[in-house]
Wavefront OBJ file of the C-alpha trace (Angstrom):
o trace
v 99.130 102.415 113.786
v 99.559 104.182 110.437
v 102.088 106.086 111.964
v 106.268 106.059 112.503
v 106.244 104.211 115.296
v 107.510 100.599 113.989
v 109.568 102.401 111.136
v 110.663 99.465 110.005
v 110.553 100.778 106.226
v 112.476 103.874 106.486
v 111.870 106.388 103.651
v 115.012 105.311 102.095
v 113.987 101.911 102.357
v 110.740 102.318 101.128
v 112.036 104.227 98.186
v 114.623 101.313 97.156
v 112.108 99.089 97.287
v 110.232 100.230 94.741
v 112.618 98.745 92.328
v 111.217 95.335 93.012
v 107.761 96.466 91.123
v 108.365 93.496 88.347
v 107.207 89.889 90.596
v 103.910 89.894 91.168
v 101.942 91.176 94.054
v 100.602 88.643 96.737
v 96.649 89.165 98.094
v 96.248 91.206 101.157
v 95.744 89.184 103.879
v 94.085 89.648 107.457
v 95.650 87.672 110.501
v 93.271 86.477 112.687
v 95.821 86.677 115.335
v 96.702 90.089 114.961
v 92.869 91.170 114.799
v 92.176 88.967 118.268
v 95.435 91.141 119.592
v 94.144 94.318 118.446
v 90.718 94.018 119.788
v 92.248 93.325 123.439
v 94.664 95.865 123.199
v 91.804 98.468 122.034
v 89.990 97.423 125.074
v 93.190 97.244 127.215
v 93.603 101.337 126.437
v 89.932 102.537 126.896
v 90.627 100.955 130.668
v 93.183 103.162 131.237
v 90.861 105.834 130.663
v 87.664 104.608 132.173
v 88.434 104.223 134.948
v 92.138 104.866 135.155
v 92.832 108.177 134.345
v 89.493 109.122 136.109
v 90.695 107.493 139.525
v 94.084 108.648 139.251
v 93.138 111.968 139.044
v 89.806 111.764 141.416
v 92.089 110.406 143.827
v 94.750 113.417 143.642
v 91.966 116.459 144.481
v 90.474 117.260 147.223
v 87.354 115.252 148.306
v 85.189 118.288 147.197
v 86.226 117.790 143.474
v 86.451 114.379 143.146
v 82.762 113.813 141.453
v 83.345 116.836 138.978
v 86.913 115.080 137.751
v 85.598 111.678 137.625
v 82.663 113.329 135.120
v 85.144 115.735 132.888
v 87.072 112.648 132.323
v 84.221 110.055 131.840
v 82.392 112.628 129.874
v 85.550 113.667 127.452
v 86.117 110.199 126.371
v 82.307 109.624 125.604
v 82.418 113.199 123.364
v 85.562 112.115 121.919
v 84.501 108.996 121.211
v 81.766 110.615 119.013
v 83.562 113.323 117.352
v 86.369 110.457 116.239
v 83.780 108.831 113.976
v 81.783 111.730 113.153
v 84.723 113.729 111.742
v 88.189 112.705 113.867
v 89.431 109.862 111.805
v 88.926 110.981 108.486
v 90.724 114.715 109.293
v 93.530 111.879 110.906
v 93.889 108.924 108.528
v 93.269 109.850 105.141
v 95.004 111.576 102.116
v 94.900 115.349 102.568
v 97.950 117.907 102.847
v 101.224 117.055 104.889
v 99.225 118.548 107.955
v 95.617 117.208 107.852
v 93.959 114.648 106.015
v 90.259 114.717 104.274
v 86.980 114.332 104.602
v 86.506 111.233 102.213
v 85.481 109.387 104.984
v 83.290 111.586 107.026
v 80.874 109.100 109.557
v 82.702 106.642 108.339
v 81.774 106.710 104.554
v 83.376 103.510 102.636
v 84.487 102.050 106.081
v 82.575 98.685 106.477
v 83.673 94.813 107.787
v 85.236 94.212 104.374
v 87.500 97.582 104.222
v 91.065 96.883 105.234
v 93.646 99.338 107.238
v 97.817 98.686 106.689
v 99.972 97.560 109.360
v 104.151 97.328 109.075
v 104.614 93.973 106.508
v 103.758 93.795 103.101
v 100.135 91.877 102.632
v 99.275 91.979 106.054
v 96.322 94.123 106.860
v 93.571 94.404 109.760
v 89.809 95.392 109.608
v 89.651 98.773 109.208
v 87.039 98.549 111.991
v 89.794 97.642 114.418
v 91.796 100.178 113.484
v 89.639 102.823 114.032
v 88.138 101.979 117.027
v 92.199 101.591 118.562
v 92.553 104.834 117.253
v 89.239 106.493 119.101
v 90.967 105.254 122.262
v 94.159 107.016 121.796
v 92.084 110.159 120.246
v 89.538 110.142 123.642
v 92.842 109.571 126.329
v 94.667 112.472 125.016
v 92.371 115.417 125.558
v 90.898 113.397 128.878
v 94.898 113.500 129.953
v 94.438 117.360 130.161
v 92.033 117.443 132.721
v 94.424 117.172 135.199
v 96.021 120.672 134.459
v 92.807 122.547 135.067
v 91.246 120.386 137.563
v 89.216 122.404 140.389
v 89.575 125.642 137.931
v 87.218 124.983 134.954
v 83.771 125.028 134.684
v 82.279 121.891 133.124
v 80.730 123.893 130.074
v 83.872 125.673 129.374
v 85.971 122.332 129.868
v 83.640 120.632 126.939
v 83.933 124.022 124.735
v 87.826 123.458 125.241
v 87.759 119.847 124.569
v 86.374 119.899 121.331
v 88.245 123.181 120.259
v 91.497 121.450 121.102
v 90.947 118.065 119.593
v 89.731 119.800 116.371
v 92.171 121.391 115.998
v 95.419 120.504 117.969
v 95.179 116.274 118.485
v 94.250 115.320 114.438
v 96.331 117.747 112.951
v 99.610 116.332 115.185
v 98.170 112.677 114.719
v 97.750 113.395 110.981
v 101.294 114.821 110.488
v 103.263 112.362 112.516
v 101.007 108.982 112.220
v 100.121 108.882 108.767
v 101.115 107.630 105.593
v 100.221 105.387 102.756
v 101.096 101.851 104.077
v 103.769 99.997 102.822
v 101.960 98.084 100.043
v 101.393 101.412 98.294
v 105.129 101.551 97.830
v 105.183 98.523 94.834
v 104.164 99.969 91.865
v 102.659 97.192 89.875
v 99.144 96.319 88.109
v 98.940 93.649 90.601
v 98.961 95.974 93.655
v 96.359 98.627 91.836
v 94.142 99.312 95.148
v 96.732 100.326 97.108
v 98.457 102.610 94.186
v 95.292 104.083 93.841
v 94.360 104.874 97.283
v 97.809 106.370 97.356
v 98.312 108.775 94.854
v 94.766 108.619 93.121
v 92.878 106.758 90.300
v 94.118 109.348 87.533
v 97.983 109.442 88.711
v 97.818 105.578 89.210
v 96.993 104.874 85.957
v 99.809 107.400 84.252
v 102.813 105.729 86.280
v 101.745 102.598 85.629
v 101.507 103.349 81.925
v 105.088 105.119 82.451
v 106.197 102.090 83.824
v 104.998 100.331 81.063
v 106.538 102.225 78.584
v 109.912 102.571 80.059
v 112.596 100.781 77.506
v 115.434 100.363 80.483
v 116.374 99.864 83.955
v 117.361 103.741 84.463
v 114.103 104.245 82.597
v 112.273 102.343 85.387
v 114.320 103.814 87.916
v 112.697 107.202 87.230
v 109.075 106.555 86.645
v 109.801 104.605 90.273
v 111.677 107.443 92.028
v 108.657 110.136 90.885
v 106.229 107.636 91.744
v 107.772 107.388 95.659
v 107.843 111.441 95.648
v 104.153 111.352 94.696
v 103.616 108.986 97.841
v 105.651 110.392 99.782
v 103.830 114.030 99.520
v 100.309 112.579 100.916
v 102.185 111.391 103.977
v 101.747 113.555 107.194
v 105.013 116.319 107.450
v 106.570 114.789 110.488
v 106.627 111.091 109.255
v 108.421 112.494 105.975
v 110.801 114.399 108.272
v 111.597 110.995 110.108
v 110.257 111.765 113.463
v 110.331 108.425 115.402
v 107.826 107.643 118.039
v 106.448 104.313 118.457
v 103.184 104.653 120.349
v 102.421 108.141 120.947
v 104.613 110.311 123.024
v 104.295 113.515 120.251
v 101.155 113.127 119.462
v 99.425 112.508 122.859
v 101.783 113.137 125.658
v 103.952 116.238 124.368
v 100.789 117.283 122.999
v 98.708 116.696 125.931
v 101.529 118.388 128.329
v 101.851 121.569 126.441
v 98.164 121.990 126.281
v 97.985 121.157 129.992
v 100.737 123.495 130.725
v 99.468 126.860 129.004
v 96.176 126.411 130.515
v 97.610 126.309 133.705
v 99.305 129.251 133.118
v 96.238 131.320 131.347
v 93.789 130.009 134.450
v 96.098 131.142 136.984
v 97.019 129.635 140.800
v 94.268 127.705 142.079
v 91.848 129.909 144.487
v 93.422 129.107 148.297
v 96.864 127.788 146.981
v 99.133 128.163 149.358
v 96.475 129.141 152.181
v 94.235 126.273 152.142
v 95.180 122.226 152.645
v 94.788 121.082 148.988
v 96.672 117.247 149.694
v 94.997 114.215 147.425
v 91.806 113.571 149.557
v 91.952 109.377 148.469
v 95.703 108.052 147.572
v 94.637 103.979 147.490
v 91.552 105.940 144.729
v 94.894 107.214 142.954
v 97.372 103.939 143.786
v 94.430 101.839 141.526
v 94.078 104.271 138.569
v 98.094 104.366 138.883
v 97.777 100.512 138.505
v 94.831 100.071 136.239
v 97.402 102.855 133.721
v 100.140 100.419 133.787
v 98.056 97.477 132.724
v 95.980 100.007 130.306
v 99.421 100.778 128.956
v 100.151 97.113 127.885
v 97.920 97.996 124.820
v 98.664 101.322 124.205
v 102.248 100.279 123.584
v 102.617 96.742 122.852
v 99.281 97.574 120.734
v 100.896 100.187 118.592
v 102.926 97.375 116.734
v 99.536 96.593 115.047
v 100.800 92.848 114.665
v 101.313 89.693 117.776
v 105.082 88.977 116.971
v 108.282 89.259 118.575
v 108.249 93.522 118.629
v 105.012 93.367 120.185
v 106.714 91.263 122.886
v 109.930 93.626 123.219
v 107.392 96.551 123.655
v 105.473 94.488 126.162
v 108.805 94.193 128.146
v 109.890 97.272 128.106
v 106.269 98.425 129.407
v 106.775 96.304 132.235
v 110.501 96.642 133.457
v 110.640 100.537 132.735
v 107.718 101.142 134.888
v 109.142 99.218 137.583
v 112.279 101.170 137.378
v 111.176 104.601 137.778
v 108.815 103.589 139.997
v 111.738 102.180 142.405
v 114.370 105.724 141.603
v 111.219 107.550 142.202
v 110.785 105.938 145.580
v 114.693 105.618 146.556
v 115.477 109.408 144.940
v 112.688 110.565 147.614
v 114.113 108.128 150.463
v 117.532 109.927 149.849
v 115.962 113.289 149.512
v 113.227 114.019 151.869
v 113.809 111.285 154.562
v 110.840 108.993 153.774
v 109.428 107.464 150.390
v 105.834 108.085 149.912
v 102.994 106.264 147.910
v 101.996 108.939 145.767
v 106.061 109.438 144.826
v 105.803 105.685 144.122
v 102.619 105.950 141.641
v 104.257 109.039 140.148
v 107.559 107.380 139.602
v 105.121 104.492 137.593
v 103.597 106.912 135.492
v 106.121 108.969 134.299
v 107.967 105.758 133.696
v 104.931 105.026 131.076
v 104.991 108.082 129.359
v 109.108 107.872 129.052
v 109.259 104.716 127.359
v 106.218 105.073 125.197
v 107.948 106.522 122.232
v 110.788 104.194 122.298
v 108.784 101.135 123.893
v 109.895 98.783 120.456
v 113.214 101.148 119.640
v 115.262 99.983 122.967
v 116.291 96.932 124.577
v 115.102 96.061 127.955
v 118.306 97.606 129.556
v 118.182 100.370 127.478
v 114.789 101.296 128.604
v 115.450 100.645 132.198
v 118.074 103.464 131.899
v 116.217 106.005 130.433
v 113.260 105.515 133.084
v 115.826 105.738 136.246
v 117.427 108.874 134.586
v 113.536 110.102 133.967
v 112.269 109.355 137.639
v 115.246 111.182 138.968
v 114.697 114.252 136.779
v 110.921 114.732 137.361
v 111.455 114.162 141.312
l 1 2 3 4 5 6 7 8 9 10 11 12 13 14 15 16 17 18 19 20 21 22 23 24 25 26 27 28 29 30 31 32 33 34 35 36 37 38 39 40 41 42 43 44 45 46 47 48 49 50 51 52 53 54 55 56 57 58 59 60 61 62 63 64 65 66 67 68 69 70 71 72 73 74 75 76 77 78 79 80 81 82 83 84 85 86 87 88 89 90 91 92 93 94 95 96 97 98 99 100 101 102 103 104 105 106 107 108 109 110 111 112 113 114 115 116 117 118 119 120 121 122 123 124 125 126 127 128 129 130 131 132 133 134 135 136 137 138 139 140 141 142 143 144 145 146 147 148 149 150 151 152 153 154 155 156 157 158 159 160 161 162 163 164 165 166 167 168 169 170 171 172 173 174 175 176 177 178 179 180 181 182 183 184 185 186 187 188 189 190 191 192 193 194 195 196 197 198 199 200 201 202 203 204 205 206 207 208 209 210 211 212 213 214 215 216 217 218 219 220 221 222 223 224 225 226 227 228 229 230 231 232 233 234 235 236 237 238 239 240 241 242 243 244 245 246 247 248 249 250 251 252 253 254 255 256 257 258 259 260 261 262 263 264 265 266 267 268 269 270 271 272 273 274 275 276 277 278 279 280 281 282 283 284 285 286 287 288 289 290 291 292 293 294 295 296 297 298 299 300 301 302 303 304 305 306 307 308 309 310 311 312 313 314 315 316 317 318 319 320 321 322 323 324 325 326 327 328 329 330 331 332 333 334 335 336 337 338 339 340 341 342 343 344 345 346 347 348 349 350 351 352 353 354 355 356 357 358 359 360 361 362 363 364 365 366 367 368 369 370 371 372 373 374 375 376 377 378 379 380 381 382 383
């Protein structure tokens, strides 16, 4: 993604690299590798959504509710879906403010099979295509992530009214201020690298630093004209990335931001009608062991994906993704064995998930130890 999650060009980084503006610029180029990669991750994700998520949670309610939770969530990611090309990407991944972007590329305008979208090395780009449609998935799994808050207590008009309300105005906002910024091409000032300079800072303000540039008689001259130029970059990014907020495939923008959301409506809606009268056990836990499953594979591209490249980070992410589940999983299970008497299935699946969602933002930050230490701590705390 666009986003912070590789950071391997810190801000400080990116800024002393502009002083390298004088070789010349190599072509963009688009890895067929990394596109194949991409593609399968994209798919990898909208599986853990349809029909993940949807089992999962089907699974957890009782046998009454099960049809109406498998719809909110098949239905959300179908209306998300839609919204993210209508309007959702553009308000996401384009120059705007610090805290949402434009609406230069409203249904897609200027987005076609020869448009290009940055990953984290210099001159190494995918189809935009690609990257929007990995995007939608992470867009229509966020709100659909919700459902599980209010499920049994929302009518299915008023869940769709909500849906829309909150992406619009909750999801691109947060993915706009912590995922996006210019790219790291945009970065080298130079004549050579004039798309990206423009797309950056704009047609008029490209041409005046590169004239500046031009013009400058001396190093410390350069050095200037260089430093204002990475200021002017650095203001289109979104306000979190500029504050150096690290999170490598999502757990701000869709899991915090997902929880909170699914906590206050919980709160506003109220104890479930019969809670703590009526039996209100998962009707279906082998429904909820698959979507618990059918996550973790899902998950492969949501993290490993969010490296936007097939090299050796996308491989320490995949690792991590695999290992870390396991381990919460297993202090899930044992922390339950210890504590009530007897592990449990559903403590077993739960232990899995919440082992995803701890090592998603720091899935390509940590070593495989490393992450199999903050998952045992996490399945221990949420048991």
């Amino acid at each position: 993604m666009l986003n912070i999650k590789s950071l391997r060009w810190g801000l400080a980084g990116l800024a002393t690299a502009l002083i390298s503006a004088a070789p010349a610029h190599a072509a963009a180029t688009v890895n067929k590798g990394d596109t194949a990669w991409m593609v399968t991750a994209t798919a990898l994700v909208i599986l853990m959504t349809i029909p993940g998520l949807a089992l999962f949670y089907g699974g957890l309610v009782r046998s009454k509710n099960v049809l109406s939770v498998l719809m909110q969530v098949f239905i959300c990611f179908c209306m998300i879906a839609l919204l993210w090309v209508i309007y959702g990407y553009s308000l996401a991944f384009t120059n705007g403010n610090a805290f949402i972007g434009g609406f230069s590329k409203v249904f897609l305008a200027g987005v076609d099979i020869s448009t290009l979208a940055a990953t984290f090395s210099k001159e190494t780009y995918l189809p935009e295509f690609t990257y929007v449609i990995f995007q939608l998935t992470f867009a229509a799994i966020t709100p659909a992530l919700i459902v599980g808050a209010f499920a049994e207590r929302m009518k299915f008009s008023a869940v769709l009214i909500f849906l829309v309300i909150w992406f619009t105005f909750s999801y691109l906002p947060m993915a706009h201020m912590v995922w996006w910024w210019a790219g790291p091409d945009a970065y080298t000032l130079s004549p050579d690298n004039i798309d990206a300079v423009k797309a950056a800072v704009g047609e008029t303000a490209a041409a005046d630093f590169l004239a500046k540039l031009a013009a400058a008689a001396d190093d410390a001259a350069k050095a200037a004209v260089l430093a204002d130029y990475s200021t002017a970059v650095n203001a289109a990014n979104g306000w979190l990335f500029n504050k150096g907020a690290i999170d490598f495939a999502g757990g701000s923008v869709v899991h915090i931001n997902a929880g909170i959301a699914g906590l206050v409506c919980a709160i506003v809606l109220g104890k479930r009608v019969g809670y703590g009268k009526d039996v209100m056990a998962p009707h279906n836990l082998s429904m909820t062991l698959i979507g618990a499953c059918l996550l973790w594979v899902g998950w492969f591209g949501f993290n490993a994906g969010s490296n936007l490249e097939a090299n050796g980070l996308t491989a320490l992410a995949f690792l991590n993704t695999t290992t870390a589940t396991a381990a919460a999983a297993l202090a899930w299970t044992f922390g339950e064995w210890a504590t009530r008497g007897h592990p449990s299935l559903l403590g077993a699946a739960s232990g899995a998930v919440a082992g995803l969602v701890a090592i998603t933002p720091a899935c390509g930050w940590v070593g495989p130890m490393g992450a199999i230490v903050i998952v045992i701590a996490v399945g221990l705390v949420c048991l």
